[in-house]
Backbone as CSV, one residue per row, in Angstrom:
resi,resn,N_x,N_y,N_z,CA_x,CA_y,CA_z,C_x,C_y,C_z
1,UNK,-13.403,-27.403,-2.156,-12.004,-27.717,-2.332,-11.367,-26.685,-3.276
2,UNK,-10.390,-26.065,-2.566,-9.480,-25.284,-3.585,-8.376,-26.183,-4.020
3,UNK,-8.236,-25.678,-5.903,-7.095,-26.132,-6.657,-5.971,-25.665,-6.482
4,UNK,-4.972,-25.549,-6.483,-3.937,-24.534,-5.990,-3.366,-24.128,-8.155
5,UNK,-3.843,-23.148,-8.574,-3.372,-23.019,-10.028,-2.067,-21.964,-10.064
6,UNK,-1.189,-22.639,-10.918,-0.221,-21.417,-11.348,-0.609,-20.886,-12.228
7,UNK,0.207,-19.824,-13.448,0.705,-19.627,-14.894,1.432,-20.271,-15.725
8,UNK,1.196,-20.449,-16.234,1.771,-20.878,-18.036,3.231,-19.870,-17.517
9,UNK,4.317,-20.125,-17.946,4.865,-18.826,-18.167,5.412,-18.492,-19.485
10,UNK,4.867,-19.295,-20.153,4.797,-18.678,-21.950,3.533,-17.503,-21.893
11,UNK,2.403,-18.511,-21.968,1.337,-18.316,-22.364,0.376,-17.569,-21.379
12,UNK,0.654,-17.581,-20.641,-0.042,-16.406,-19.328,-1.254,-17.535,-18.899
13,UNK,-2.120,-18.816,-19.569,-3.103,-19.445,-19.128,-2.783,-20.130,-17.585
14,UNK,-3.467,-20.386,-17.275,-4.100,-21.378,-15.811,-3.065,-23.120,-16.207
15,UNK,-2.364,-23.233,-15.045,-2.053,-24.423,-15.193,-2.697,-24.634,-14.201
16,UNK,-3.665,-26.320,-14.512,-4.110,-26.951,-12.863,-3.223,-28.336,-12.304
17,UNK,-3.158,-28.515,-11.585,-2.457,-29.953,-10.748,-3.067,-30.814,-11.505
18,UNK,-1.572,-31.167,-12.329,-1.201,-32.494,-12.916,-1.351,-32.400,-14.217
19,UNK,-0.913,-30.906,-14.411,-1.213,-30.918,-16.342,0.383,-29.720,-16.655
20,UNK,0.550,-29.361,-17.470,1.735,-28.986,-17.767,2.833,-29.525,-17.318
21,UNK,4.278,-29.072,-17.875,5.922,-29.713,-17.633,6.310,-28.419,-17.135
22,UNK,7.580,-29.024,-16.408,8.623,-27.870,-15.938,9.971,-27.792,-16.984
23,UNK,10.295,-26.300,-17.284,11.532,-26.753,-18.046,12.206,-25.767,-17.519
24,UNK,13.478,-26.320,-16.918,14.648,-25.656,-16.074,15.962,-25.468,-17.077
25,UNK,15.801,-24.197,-17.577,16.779,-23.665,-18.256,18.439,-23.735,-17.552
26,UNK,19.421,-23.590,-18.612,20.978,-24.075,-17.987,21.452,-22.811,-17.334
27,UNK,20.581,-21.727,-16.681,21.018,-20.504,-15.978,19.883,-20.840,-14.812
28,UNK,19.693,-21.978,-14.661,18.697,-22.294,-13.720,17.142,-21.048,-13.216
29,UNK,16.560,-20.742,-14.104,15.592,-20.699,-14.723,14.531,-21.673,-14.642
30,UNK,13.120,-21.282,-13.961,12.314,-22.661,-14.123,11.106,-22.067,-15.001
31,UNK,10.462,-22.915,-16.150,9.512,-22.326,-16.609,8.463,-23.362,-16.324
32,UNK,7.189,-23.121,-16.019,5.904,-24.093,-16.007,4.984,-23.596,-17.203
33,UNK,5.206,-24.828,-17.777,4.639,-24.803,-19.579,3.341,-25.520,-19.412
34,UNK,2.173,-25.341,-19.724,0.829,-26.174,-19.779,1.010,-27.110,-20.831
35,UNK,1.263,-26.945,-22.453,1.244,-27.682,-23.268,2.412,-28.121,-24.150
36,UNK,3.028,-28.922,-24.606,4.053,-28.877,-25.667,4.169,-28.071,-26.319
37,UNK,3.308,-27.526,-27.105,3.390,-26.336,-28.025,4.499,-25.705,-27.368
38,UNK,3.800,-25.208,-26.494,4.471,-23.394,-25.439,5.742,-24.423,-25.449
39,UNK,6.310,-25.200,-25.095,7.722,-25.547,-24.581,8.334,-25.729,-25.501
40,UNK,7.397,-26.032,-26.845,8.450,-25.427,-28.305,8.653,-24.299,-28.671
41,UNK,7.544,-23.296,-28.041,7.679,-22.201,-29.324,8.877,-21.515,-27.845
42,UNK,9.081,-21.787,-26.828,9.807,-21.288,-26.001,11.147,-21.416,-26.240
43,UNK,11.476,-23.159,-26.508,13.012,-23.589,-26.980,13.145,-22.858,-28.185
44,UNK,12.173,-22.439,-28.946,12.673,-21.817,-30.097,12.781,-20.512,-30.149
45,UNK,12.615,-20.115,-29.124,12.765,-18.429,-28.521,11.914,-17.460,-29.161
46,UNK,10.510,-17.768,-29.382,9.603,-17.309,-29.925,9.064,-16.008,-28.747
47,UNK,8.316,-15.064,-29.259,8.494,-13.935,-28.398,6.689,-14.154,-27.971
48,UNK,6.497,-14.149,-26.845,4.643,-14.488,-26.441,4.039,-13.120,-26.683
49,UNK,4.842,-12.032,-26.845,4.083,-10.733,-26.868,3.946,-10.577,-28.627
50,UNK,4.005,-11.407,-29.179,3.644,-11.117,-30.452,2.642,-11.979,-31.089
51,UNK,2.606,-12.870,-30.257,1.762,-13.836,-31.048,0.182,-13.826,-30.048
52,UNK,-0.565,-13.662,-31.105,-1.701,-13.103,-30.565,-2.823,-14.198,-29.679
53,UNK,-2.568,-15.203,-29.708,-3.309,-16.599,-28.643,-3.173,-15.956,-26.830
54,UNK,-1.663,-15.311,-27.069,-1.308,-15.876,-25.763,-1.787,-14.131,-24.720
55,UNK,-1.704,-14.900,-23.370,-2.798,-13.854,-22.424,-1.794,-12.194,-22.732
56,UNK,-0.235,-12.167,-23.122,0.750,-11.463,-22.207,0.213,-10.675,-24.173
57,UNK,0.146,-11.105,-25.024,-0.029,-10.100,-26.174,-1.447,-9.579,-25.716
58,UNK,-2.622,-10.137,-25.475,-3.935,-9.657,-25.104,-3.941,-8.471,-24.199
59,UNK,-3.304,-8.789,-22.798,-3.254,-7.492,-21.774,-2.397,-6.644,-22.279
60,UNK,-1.349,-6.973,-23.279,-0.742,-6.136,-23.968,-1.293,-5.119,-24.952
61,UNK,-1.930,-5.679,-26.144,-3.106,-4.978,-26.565,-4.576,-4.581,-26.173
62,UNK,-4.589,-4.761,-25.167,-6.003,-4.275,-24.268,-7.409,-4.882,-25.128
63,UNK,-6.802,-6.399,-25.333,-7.802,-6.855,-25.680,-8.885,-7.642,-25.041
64,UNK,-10.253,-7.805,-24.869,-11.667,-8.541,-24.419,-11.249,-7.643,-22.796
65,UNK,-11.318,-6.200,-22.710,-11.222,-5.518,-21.390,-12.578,-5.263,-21.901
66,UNK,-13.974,-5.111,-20.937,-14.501,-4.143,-20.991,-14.826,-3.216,-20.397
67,UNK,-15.253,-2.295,-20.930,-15.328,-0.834,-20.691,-15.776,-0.063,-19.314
68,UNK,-16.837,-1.192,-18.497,-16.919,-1.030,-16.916,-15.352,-1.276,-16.288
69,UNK,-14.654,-2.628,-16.459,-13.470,-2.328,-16.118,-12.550,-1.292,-16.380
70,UNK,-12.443,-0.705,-17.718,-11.266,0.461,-17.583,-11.913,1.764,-17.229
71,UNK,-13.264,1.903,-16.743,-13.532,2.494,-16.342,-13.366,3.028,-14.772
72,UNK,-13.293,1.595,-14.303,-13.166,1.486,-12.809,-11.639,1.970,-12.728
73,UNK,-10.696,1.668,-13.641,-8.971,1.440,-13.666,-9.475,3.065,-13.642
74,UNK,-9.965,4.000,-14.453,-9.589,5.314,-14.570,-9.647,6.441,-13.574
75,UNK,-11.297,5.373,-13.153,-12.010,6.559,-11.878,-11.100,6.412,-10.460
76,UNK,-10.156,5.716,-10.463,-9.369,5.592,-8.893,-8.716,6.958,-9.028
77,UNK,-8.040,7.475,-7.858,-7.978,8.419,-7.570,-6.597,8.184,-5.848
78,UNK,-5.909,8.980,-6.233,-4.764,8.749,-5.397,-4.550,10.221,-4.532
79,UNK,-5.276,10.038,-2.977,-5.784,11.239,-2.338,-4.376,11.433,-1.611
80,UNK,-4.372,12.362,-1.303,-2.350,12.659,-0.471,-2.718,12.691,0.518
81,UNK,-2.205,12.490,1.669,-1.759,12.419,2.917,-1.497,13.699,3.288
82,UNK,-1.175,14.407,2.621,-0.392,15.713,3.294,-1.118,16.296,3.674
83,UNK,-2.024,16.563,3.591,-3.262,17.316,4.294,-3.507,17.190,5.471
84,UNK,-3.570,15.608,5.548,-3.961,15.020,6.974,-2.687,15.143,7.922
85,UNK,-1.469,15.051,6.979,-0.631,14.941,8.088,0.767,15.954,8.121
86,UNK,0.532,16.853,6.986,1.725,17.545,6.656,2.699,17.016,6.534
87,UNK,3.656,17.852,5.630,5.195,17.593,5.226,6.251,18.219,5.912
88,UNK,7.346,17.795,5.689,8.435,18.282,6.166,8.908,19.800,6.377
89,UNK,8.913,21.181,7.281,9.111,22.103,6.836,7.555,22.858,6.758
90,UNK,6.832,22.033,6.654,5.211,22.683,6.595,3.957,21.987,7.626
91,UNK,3.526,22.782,8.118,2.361,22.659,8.993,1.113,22.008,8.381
92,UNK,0.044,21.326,8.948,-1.112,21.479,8.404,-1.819,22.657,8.220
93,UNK,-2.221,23.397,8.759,-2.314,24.309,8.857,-2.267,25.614,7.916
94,UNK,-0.613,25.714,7.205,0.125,26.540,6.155,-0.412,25.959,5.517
95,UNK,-0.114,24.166,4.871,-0.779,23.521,3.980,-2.466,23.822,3.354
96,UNK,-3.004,24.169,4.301,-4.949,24.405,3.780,-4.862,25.721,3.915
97,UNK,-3.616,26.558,4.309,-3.740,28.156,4.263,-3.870,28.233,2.790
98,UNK,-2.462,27.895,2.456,-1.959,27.883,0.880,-3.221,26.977,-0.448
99,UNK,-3.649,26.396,0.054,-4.708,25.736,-0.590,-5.847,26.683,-0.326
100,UNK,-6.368,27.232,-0.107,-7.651,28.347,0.053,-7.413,29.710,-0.366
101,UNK,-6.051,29.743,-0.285,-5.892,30.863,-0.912,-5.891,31.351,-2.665
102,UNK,-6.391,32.225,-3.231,-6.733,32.620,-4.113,-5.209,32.470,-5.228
103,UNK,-5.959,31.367,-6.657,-4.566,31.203,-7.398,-3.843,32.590,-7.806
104,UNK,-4.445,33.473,-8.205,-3.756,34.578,-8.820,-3.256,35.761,-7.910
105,UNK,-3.500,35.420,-6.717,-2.338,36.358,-5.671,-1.177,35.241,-5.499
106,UNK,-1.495,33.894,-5.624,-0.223,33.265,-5.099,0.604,33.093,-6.416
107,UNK,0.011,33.314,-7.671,0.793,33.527,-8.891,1.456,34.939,-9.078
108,UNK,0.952,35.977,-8.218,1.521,36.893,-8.153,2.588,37.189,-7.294
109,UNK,2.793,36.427,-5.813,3.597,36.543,-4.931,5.129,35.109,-5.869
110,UNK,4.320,34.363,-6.014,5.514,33.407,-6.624,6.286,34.329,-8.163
111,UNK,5.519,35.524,-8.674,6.402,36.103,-9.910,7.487,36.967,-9.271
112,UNK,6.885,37.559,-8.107,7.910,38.738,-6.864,9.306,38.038,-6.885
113,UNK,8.523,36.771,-5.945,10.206,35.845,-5.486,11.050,35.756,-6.383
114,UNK,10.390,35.256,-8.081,11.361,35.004,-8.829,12.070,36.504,-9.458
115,UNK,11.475,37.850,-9.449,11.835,38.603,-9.445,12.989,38.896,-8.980
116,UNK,12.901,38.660,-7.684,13.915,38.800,-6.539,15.022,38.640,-7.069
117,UNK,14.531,36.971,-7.277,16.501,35.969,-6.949,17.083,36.182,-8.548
118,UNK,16.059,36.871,-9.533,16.138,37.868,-11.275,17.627,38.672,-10.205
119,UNK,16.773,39.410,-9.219,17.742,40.861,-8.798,18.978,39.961,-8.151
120,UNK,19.019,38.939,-7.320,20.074,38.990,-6.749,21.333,38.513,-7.432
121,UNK,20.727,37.171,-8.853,21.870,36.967,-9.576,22.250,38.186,-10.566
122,UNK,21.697,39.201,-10.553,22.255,40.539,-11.567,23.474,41.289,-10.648
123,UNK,22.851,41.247,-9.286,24.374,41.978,-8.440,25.212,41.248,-8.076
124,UNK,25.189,39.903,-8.184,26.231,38.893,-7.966,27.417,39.278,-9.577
125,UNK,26.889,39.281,-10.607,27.311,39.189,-11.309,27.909,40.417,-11.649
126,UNK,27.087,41.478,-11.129,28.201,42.814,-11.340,29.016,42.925,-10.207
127,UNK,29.154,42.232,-9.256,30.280,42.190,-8.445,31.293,41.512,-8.905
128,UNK,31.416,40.141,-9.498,31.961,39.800,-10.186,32.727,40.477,-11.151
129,UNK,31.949,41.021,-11.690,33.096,41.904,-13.280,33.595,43.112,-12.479
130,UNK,33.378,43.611,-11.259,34.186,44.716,-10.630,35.053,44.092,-10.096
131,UNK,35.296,42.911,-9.351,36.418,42.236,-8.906,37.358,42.050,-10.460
132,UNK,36.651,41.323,-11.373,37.712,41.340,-12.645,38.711,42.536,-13.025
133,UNK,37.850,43.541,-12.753,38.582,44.485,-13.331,39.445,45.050,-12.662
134,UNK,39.310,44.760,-11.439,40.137,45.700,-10.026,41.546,44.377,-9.874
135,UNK,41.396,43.391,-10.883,42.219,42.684,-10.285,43.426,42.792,-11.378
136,UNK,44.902,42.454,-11.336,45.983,43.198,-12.119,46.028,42.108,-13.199
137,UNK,46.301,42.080,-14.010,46.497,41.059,-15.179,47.878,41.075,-15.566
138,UNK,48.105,39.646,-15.727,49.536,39.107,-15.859,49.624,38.684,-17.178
139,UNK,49.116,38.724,-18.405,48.924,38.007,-19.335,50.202,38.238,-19.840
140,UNK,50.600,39.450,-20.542,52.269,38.552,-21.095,53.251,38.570,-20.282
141,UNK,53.108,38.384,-18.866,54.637,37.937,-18.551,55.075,36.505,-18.780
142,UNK,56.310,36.267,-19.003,57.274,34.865,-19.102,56.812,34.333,-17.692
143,UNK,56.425,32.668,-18.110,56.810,31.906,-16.750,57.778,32.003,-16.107
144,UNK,58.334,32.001,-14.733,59.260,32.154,-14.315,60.430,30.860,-14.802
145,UNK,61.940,30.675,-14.306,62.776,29.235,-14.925,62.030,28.329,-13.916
146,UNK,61.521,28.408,-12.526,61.670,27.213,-11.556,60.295,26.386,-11.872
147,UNK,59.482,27.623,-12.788,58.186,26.577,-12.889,58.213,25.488,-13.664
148,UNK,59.577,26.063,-15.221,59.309,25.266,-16.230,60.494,24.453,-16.348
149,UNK,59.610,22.743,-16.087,60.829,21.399,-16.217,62.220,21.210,-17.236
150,UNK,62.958,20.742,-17.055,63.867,21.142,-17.632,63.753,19.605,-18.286
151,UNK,63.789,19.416,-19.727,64.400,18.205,-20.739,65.558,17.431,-20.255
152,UNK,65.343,16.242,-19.620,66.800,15.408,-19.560,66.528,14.423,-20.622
153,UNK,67.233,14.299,-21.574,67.183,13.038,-22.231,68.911,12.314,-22.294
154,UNK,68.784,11.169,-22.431,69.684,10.541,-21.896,69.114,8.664,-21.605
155,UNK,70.321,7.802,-22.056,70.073,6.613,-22.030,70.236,6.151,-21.097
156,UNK,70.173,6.159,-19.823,70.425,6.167,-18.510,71.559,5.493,-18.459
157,UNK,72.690,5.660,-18.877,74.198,6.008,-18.759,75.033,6.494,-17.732
């Protein structure tokens, strides 16, 4: 026979059928409390991550883990897909090209490129200051009259 168990939701423990209260907060909110305690220190807005009994400060401080478990947590390993199935724009193929190929030619071809687009924003920019200069400058002439609004004041009279 299976029990059907929830959580505490103070206290992170095991509630089983027919032991803890429900307390339905006025933002309708339901909490399942195992003991009185928890449904006081809750009304009293006590914080569970500080007080050291309860499960949510324990997994919080990585406490009674042992060391086969965070071991197991460390050794997982998250293998990509892309290999098997390529990305957008790239082949399988390119993908295990670029992977077999030797790091310090492809650190050398990736310094070229940035070389490059070094060269192309330098002639962008001296095109730029040759357009500046080829272009006529207006700096002290007067605005013309039609640009500038004319003052009505007046009490609408």
């Amino acid at each position: 026979m299976v029990l059907k168990t929830e959580l505490c939701s103070f206290s992170g423990f095991k509630v089983y059928p027919g032991r803890g209260q429900k307390y339905i907060r006025t933002d309708s909110k339901i909490f399942l409390l195992l003991q009185r305690k928890m449904a006081s220190y809750l009304r009293m807005k006590r914080n569970p991550r500080k007080l050291a009994w309860t499960q949510f400060y324990r997994r919080l401080h990585k406490k009674g883990v042992s060391n086969e478990e965070q071991m197991k947590k460390k050794s997982r390993k998250v293998r990509s897909q892309a290999l098997s199935r390529g990305i957008v724009g790239a082949s399988v193929e390119e993908l295990k090209a670029k992977r077999a190929e030797d790091p310090a030619r492809r650190a050398a071809t990736r310094q070229a490129q940035v070389l490059a687009i070094k060269d192309r924003k330098k002639a962008q920019a001296a095109s730029k200051a040759t357009q500046k200069k080829a272009a006529p400058k207006n700096q002290g002439a007067a605005p013309s009259r039609a640009a500038v609004a004319k003052k009505v004041a007046g009490k609408g009279r």
